[in-house]
N, C-alpha and C positions, 0 to 999 in steps of 0.2 A: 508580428507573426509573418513569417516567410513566405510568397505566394507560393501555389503550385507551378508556375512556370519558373519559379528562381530552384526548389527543391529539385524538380527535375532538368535542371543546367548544366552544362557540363563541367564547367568549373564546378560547381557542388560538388561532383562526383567525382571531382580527381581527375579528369580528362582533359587532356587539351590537344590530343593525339588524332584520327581519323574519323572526321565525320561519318564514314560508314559504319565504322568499330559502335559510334556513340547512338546512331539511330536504330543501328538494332538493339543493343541495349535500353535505348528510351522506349523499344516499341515492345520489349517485354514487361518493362517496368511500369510502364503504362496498363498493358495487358493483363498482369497482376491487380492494379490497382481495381480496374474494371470489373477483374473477379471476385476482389474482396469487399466490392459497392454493391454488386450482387446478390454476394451470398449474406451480408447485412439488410437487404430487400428482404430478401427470403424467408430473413428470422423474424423482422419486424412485419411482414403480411399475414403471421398468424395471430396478431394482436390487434392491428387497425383494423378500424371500418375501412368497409370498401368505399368510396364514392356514392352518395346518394341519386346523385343521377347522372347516368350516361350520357353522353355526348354525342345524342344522335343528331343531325343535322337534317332538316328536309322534311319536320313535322308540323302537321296543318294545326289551325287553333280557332274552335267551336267556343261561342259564344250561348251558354246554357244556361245561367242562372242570372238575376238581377233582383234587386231591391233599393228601398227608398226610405228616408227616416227625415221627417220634420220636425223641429222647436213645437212646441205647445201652445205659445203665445203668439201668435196673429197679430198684426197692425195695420189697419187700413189706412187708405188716402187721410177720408176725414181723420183717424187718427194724429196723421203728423200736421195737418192743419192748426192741432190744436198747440203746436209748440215753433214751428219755423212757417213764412209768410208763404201760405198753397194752397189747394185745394184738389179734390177729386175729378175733377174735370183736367186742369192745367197739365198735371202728372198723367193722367190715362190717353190722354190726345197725345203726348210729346213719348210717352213712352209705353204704354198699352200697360203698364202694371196698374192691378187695383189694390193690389195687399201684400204681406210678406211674412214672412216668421221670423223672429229674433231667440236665441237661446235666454234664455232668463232664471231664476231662483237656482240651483245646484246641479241646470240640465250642463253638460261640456259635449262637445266636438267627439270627443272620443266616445262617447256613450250613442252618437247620433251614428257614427261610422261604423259602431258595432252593428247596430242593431239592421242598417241596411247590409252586412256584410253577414248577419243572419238568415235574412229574409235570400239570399240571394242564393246562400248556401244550399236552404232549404228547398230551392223550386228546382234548383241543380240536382239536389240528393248526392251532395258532397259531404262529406264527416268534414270535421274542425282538423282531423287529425291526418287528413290524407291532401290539407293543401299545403303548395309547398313556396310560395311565394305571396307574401301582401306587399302591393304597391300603393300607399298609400298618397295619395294626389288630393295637397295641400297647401296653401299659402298661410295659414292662419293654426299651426297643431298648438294644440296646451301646452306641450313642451317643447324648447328653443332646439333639443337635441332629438326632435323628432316623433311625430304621435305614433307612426306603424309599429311600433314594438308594444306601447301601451292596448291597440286595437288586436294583436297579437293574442297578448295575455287576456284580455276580456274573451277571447273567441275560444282560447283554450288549442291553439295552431300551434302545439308544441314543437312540430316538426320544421316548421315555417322559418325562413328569410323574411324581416319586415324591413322597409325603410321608407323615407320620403323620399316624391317628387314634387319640388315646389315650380308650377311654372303658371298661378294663377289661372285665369278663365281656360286654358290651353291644356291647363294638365290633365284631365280626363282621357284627354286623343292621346297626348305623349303617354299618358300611360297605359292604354291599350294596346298603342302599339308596342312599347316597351315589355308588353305581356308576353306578346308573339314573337318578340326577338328570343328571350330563354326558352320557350317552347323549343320554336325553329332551331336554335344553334346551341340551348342544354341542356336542353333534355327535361326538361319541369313537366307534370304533368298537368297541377291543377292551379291556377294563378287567381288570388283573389285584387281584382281593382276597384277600388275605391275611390271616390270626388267626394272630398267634405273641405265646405268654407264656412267658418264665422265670421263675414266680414263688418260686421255690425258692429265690431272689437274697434274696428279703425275709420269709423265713418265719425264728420264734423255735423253731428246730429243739428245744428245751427246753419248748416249751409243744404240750400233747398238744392241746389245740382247734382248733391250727391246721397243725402239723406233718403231721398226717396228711390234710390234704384235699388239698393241690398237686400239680399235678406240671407238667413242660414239655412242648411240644410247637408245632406248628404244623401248620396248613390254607391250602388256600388254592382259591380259584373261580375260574374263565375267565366274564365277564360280556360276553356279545358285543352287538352291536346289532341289530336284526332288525324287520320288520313289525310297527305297531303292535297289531295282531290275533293276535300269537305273542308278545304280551307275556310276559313266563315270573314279571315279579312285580305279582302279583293285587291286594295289597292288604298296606296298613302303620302299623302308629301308633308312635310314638315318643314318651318321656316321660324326664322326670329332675325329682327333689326332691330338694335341696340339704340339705335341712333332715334328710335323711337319713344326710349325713356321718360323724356321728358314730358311726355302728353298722358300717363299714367303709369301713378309711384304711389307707393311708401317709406320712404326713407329711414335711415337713422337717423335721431336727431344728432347733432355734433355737442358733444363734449365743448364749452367754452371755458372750463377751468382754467387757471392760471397758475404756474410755476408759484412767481413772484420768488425766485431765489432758492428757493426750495430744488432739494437736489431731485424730489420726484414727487407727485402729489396726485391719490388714487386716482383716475378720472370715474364718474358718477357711471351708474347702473344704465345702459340703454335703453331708449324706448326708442318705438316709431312714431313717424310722424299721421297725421291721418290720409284717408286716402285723397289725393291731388288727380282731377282728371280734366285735361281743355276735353270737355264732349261733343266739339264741333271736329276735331282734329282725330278721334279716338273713330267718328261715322262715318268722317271720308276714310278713314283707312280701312274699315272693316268693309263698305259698302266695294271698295276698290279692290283689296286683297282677298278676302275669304274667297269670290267666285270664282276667282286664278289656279287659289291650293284646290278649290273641289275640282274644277275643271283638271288640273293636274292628275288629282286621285283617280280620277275616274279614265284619265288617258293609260294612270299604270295599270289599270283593272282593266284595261280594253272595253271599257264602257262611256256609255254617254248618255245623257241626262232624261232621256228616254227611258232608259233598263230601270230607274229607280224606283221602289212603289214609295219611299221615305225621303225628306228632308229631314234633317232635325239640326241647328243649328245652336252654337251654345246660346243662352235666353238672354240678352243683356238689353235691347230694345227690339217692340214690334217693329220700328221704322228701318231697321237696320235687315231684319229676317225679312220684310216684305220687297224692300231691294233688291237682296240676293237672290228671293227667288222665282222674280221679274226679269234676273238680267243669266237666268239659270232657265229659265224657261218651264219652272216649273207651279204646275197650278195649286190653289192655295187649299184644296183637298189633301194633296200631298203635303203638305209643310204640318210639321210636329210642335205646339208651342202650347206652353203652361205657364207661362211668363207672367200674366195676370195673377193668378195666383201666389208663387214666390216671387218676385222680383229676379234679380242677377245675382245667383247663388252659385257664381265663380265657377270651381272644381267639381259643385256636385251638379248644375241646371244639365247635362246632356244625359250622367245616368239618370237622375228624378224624372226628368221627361220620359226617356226611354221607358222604362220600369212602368212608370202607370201608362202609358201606351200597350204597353203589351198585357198587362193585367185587365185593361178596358175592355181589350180585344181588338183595335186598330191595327197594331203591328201582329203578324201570322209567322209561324215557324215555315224560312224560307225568304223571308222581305229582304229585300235591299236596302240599305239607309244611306244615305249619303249625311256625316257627321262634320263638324269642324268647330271648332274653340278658337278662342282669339284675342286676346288681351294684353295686360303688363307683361313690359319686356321689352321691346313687343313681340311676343312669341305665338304663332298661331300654326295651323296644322286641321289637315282634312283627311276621316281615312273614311273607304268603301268598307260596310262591311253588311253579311251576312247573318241575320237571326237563326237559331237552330243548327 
């Protein structure tokens, strides 16, 4: 097929005469064309939708609803004592958890995601049908092509954009802020975020290093639109080094099939591998990194570690939270942690915390929180933000 710069060429047209002859001609030929893309607009704008949302740029994002969903089954220290070499001491000193939830009998991820994505809706007094985005923040969905469409159809979000954001312990903040970016620049009004991990899936329930830190759960925020001067988040840095990989994975396992002559030979179905963490390398980084991105956060909020009434850091160890917020300055009144009770429940530990904080009544419509995630990837990220 012929470009439109060859159809409108001169040669096409028989010319080879004066370039002025030829560009007024091109410039009516063109100027027709323009009328008749036009008036094909015109006939076709009484048949489409218009655009569901406008592209207003410059709109603030109120943090208004949240909720929280746990597995059923419990497992305490003594629990895993009875299957890999521990105990409830060893575990509680090295990492402050004393129990965890694991999903078990016909409970899934996606049922755990709804149901905080219910509870969250509800304290907002948002209808299923008036959100327009689920961001689902996920390492672990039931399905390979994505659990937010499935959380979608459970909630009845007919109207809804669903997708994943997989970025492990981190995704919660990436996806908050990723809320306020379509707010701010298109115009979305009601954004539901969700943290749900089953990492229980990928844990070497035989290796005590790592058996004992997981557990499941899910969270989830009502992220509304609001005046740009009720902004609710203040300020954010985002980061990720690759190069950190190696200190916490899950991999593919590789394919080792062989040709053997064969002109092609299916390779097998993948799986992953379990999770892989040096835990000495994963609390220098955190103990090092997270106070930097808060310290950042809080430089682009024109704030400092003073203005906060919150910490809440994602829950992966006590030793790690009480570091930061040692070298943060902040008193252990302020510091938000339920890590005892779930374990390191990846994508959901910052809204679960959050959620029953503010159901307790700790956190008050108005509080500062100073947030940050940080894990596989290694991707971590710290954002300021505002309740209410």
């Amino acid at each position: 097929m012929a470009s439109a710069s060859h159809l409108f060429s001169p040669s096409s047209m028989g010319m080879s005469g004066s370039g002025r002859c030829w560009g007024r001609r091109r410039n009516r030929l063109i100027g027709l064309r323009c009328s008749m893309l036009e008036e094909h607009s015109a006939v076709g704008s009484s048949s489409s939708p218009k655009p569901r949302f406008p592209r207003v740029v410059g709109k603030g994002s109120k943090l208004i609803g949240c909720g929280s969903a746990v597995p059923k089954l419990s497992i305490s220290n003594d629990d895993l004592a009875e299957i890999v070499e521990t105990s409830d001491e060893w575990i509680s000193v090295r990492t402050g958890i004393r129990k965890r939830r694991i999903l078990s009998g016909d409970e899934t991820l996606t049922d755990l995601a709804a149901e905080a994505a219910r509870k969250a809706l509800d304290m907002a007094k948002v209808e299923a049908l008036d959100v327009d985005l689920i961001l689902m923040c996920t390492s672990t969905p039931d399905d390979l092509f994505g659990t937010g469409p499935q959380v979608q159809r459970e909630l009845g979000c007919k109207h809804a954009l669903a997708f994943d954001i997989t970025a492990a312990c981190s995704g919660f903040v990436l996806g908050l802020v990723t809320a306020t970016r379509y707010i701010k620049g298109g115009g979305f009004q009601n954004v539901l975020v969700i943290g749900a991990d089953a990492l229980s899936r990928y844990v070497d329930w035989s290796d005590r290093g790592t058996c004992i830190l997981f557990g499941d759960a899910a969270g989830a925020m009502l992220v509304q639109a609001s005046q740009e001067d009720e902004d609710g988040l203040l300020g954010f840095d985002l980061r990720t080094d690759g190069q950190g990989h190696r200190h916490l994975h899950a991999t593919v396992k590789a394919d080792s099939s062989k040709q053997n002559g064969a002109a092609f030979v299916p390779p097998k179905p993948s799986s992953y591998s379990c999770i892989q963490m040096n835990g000495k390398e994963v609390f220098r980084f955190a103990v090092r990194c997270v106070p930097e991105v808060i310290e950042a956060a809080l430089s682009d909020a024109g704030l400092s570690s003073a203005d906060l009434n919150w910490l809440l850091l994602h829950q992966a160890n006590q030793r790690i939270i009480d570091a930061v917020a040692t070298r943060l300055q902040i008193q252990t009144g302020r510091v938000l942690s339920n890590l005892s009770n779930y374990g390191n429940t990846s994508a959901a530990s910052i809204p679960l915390a959050l959620d029953e904080a503010i159901r307790g009544g700790q956190v008050q419509q108005g509080d500062v929180i100073a947030t940050a995630g940080f894990g596989a990837g290694l991707t971590w990220g710290a954002a300021i933000v505002k309740w209410g």
